[in-house]
C-alpha positions as CSV (number, residue, x, y, z in Angstrom):
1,X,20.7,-15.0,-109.7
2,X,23.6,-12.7,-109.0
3,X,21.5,-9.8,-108.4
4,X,19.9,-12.0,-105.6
5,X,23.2,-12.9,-104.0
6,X,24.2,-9.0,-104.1
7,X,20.8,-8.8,-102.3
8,X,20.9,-11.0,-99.3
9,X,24.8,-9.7,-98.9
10,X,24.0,-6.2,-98.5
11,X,21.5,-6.8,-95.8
12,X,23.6,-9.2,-93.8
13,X,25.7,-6.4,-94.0
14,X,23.7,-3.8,-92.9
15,X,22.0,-6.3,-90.1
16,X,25.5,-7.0,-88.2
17,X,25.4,-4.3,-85.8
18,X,22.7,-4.4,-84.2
19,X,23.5,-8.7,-83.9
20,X,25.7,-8.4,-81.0
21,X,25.7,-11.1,-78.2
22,X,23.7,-9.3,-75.3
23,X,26.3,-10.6,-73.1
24,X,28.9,-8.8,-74.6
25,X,29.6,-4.8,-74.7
26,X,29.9,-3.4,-78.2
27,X,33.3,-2.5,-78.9
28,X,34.0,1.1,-77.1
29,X,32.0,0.8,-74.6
30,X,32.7,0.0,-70.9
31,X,30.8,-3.1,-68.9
32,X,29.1,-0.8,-66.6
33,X,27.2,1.6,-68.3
34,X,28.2,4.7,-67.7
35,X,25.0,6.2,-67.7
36,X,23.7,4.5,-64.7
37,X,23.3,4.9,-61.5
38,X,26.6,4.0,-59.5
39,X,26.3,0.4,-57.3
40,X,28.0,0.2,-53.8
41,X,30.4,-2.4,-53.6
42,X,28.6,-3.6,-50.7
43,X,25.0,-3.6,-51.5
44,X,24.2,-4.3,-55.1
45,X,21.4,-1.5,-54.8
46,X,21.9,2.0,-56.7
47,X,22.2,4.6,-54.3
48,X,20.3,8.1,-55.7
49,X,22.6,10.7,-54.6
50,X,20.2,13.2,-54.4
51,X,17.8,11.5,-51.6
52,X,18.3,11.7,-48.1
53,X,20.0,8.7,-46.2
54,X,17.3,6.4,-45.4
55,X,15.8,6.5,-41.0
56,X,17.9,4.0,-39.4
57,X,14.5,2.7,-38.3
58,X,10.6,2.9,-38.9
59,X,10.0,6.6,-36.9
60,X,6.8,5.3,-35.8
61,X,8.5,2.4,-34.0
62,X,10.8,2.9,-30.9
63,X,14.1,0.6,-31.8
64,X,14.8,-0.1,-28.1
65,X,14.2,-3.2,-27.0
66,X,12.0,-2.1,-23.5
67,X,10.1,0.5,-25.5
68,X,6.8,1.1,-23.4
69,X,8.8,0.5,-20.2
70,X,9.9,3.5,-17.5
71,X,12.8,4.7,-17.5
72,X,15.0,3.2,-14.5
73,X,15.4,5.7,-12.2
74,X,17.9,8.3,-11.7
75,X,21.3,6.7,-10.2
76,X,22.0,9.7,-8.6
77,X,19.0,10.0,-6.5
78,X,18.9,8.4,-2.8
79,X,16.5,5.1,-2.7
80,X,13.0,5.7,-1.6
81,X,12.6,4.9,2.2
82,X,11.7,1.4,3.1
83,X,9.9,0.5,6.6
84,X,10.3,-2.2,8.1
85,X,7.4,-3.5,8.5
86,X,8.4,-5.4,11.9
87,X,9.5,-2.2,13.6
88,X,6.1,-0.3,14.6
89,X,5.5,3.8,13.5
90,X,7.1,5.6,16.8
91,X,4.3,6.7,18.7
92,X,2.9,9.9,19.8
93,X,4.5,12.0,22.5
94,X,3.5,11.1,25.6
95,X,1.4,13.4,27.7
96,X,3.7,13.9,30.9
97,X,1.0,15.9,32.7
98,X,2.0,19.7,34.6
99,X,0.7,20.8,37.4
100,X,-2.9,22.1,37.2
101,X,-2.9,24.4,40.1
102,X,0.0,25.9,42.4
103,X,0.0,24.2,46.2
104,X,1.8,24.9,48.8
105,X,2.7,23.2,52.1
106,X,4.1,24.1,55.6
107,X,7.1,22.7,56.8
108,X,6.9,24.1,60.3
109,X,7.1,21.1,63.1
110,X,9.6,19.4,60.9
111,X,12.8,18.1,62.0
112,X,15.7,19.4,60.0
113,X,17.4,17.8,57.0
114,X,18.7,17.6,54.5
115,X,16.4,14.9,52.6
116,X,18.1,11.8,52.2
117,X,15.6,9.4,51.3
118,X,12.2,10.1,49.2
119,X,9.5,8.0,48.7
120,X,6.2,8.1,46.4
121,X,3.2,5.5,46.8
122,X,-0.6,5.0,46.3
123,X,-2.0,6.8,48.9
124,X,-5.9,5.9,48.0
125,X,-8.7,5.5,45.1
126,X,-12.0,7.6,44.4
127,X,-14.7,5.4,42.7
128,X,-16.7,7.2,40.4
129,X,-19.9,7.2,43.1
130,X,-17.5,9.0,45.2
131,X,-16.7,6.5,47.4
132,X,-13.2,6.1,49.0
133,X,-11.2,2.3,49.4
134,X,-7.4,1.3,49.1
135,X,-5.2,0.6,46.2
136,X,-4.9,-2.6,44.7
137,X,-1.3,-3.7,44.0
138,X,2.1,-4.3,45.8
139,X,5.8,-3.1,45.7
140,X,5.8,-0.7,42.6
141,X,3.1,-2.3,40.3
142,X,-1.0,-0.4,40.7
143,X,-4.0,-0.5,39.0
144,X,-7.2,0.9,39.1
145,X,-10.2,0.5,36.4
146,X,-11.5,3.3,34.1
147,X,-13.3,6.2,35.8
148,X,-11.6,5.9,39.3
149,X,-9.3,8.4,40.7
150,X,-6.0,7.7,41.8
151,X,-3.9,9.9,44.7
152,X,-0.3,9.4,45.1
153,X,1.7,10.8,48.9
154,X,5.2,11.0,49.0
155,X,7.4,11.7,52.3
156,X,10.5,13.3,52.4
157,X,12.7,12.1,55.4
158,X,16.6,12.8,56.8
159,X,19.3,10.4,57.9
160,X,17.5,9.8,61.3
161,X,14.9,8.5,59.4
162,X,12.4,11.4,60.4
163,X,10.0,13.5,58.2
164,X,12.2,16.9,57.6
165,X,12.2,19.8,56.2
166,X,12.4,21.2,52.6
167,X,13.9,24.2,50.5
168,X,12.1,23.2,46.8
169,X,8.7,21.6,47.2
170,X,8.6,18.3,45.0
171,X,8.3,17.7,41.7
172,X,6.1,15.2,40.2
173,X,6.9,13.1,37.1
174,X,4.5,11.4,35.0
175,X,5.1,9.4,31.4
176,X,2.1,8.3,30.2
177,X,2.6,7.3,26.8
178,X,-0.8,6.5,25.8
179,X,-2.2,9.5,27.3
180,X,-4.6,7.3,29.3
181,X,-4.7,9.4,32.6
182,X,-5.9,12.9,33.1
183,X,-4.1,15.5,36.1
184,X,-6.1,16.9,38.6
185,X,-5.2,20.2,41.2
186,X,-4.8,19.6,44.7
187,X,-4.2,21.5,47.6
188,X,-0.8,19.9,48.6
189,X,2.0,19.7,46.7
190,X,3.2,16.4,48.2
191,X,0.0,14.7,46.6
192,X,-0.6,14.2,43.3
193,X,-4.2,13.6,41.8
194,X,-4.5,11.1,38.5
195,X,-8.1,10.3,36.5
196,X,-7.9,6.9,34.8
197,X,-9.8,7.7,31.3
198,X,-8.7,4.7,29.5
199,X,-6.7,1.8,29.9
200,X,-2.7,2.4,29.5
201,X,0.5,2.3,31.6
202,X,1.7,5.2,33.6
203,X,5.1,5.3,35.5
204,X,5.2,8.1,38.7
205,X,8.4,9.6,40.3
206,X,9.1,13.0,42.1
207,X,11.8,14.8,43.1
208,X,12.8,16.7,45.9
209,X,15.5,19.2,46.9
210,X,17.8,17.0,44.7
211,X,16.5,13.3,45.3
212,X,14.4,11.5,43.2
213,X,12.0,9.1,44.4
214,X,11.7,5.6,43.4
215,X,9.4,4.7,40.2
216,X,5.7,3.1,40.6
217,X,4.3,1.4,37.6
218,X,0.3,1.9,37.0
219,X,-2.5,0.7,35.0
220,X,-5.6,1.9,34.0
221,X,-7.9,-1.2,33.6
């Protein structure tokens, strides 16, 4: 019997060190391990000094919100032009029509000047069989249809009222902004020959020694 006691004492003894409370360090030894890995204060998670910092964000995924979406563009840069569209494209030039040939007239017989008063009218129309009739209109506003021929006069006159003479033949002005009439020659240079070739709006003015004419307004119908 007392050899039994002496037994079971000797292996409680010998058991007791390994019969700590897992809860509890062994005496000697500190509450973190020291052979772990250190924890941040602020995460809990070992951090493996040895690995790279981890991507901020999945490299296959763009972290910006508008990924996908342009770029705005460069604040630097003027705006792109904007028309409006209730202001029409400026059109072509207008075809202002040159003389075609070089006439020449003869003052002789002419009272003197100086020209004080120049006028421009429709002096007649050429249908396209040839034939010749009067202008249609009145005051400053003509017309003629597409395919007839128009001839304008103008007359040159001093302060008595009476056809005079000149220094600088005249010279005839035509805007024709939709390039609707075509210049013929002549053989005087106080004449001026117009083809209507489509319809438009032509204004017609000369000038003389100075003195400009007054301004007819005429269609092409």
């Amino acid at each position: 019997m007392r050899s039994f006691l002496i037994s079971v004492l000797l292996c409680s003894a010998c058991a007791a060190p390994f019969a700590h409370d897992a809860g509890t360090p062994p005496a000697g030894v500190s509450s973190v391990d020291a052979g772990a890995a250190p924890v941040r204060p602020d995460a809990g998670t070992p951090v493996d000094a040895g690995a790279p910092p981890p991507a901020p964000h999945d490299a296959g995924v763009s972290s910006k919100p508008d990924a996908g979406v342009p770029p705005p563009p460069d604040a630097g840069a003027p705006p792109p032009p904007v028309h409006d569209a209730g202001v029409p494209p400026p059109p072509h030039p207008a075809c202002e029509h040159p003389p075609v040939n070089d006439p020449h007239a003869d003052p002789t017989g002419l009272a003197d000047g100086p020209i004080v008063r120049f006028t421009v009218r429709v002096y007649y129309l050429i249908k396209p069989d040839g034939s010749v009739v009067d202008p249609t209109g009145s005051g400053d506003r003509w017309w003629a249809d597409v395919g007839d021929i128009v001839v304008f006069d103008s007359t040159q006159k001093n302060a008595d009222n009476r056809i005079c003479v000149w220094q600088n033949e005249p010279v005839w002005s035509f805007h024709d902004p939709d390039c609707a009439f075509e210049r013929r020659g002549i053989g005087n240079p106080f004449l001026a020959k117009m083809k209507v070739n489509a319809r438009g709006t032509m204004t017609v003015s000369s000038t003389i020694d100075g003195v400009r004419s007054n301004t007819l307004y005429f269609e092409g119908r």
